[in-house]
C-alpha positions in Angstrom: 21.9 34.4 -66.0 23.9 31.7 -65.7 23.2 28.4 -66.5 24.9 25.0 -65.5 24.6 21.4 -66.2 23.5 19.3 -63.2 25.7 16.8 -61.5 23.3 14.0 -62.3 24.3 14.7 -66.5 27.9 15.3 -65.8 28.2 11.3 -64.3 25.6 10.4 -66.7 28.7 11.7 -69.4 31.3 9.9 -67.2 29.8 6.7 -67.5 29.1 7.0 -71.1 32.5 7.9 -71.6 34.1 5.2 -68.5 32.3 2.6 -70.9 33.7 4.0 -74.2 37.6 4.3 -72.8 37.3 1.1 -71.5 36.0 -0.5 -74.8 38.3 1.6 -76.5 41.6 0.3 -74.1 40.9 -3.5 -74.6 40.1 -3.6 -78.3 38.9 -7.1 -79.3 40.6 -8.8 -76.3 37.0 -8.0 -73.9 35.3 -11.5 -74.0 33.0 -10.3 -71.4 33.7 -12.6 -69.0 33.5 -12.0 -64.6 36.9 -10.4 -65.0 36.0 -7.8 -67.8 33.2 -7.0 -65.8 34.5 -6.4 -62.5 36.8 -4.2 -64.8 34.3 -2.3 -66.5 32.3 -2.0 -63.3 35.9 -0.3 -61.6 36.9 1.6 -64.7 33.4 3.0 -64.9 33.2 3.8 -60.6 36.5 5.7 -61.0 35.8 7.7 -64.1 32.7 9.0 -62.3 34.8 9.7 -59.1 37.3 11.7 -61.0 34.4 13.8 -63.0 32.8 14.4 -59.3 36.1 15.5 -58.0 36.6 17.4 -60.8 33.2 19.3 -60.9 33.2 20.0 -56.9 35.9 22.3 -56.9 34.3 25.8 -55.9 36.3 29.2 -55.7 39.3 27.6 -57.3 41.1 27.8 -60.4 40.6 24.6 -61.1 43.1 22.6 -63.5 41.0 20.5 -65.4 37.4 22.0 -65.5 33.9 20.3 -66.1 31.4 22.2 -66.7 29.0 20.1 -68.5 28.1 16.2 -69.7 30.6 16.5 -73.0 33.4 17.2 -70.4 32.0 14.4 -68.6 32.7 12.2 -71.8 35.6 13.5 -72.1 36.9 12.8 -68.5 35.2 9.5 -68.4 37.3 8.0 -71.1 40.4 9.4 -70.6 40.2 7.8 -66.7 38.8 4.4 -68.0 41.0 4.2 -71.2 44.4 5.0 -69.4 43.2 4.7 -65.4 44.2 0.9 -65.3 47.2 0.9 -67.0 48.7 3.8 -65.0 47.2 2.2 -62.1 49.0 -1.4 -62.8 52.5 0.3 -63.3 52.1 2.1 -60.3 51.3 -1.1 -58.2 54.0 -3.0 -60.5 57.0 -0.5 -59.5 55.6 0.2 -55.3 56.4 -3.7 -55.3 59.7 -3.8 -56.7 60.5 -0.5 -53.8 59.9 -3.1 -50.8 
């Protein structure tokens, strides 16, 4: 019989883990301010995007697998802790292209 975490713990571990990275990626720099929320807010919306996409593959060998809410976590931060930074060098090199 087997048994498998529902969607509703594996974004409940993406945000825990969204909030952590994000924490984790700006150190004693967050002043909490409209800006650092508005971050948090995206960094934490992605991360639970990515675990979705993540967990909805069906009949697929999927490359990164999550199964359950510690995978979740671990999804969660890795998005929010390197998501912006990837993201800003991406948007910083597309500029210098045009």
């Amino acid at each position: 019989m087997p048994v498998k975490a529902s969607l509703s713990s594996i974004t409940l571990g993406a945000f825990v883990g969204g909030i952590a990275g994000w924490i984790t990626s700006k150190g004693e720099a967050a002043s909490f301010n409209l800006t650092d929320w508005v971050s948090l807010s995206v960094s934490v919306v992605f991360s639970m995007m990515a675990v979705v996409l993540f967990a909805r593959k069906k009949d697929v060998q999927p490359i990164i697998a999550v199964e359950d809410i510690w995978g979740g976590i671990a999804i969660g931060f890795l998005v929010a802790y390197s998501g912006p930074k990837a993201l800003q060098k991406l948007l910083a090199t597309s500029g210098q292209i045009g």
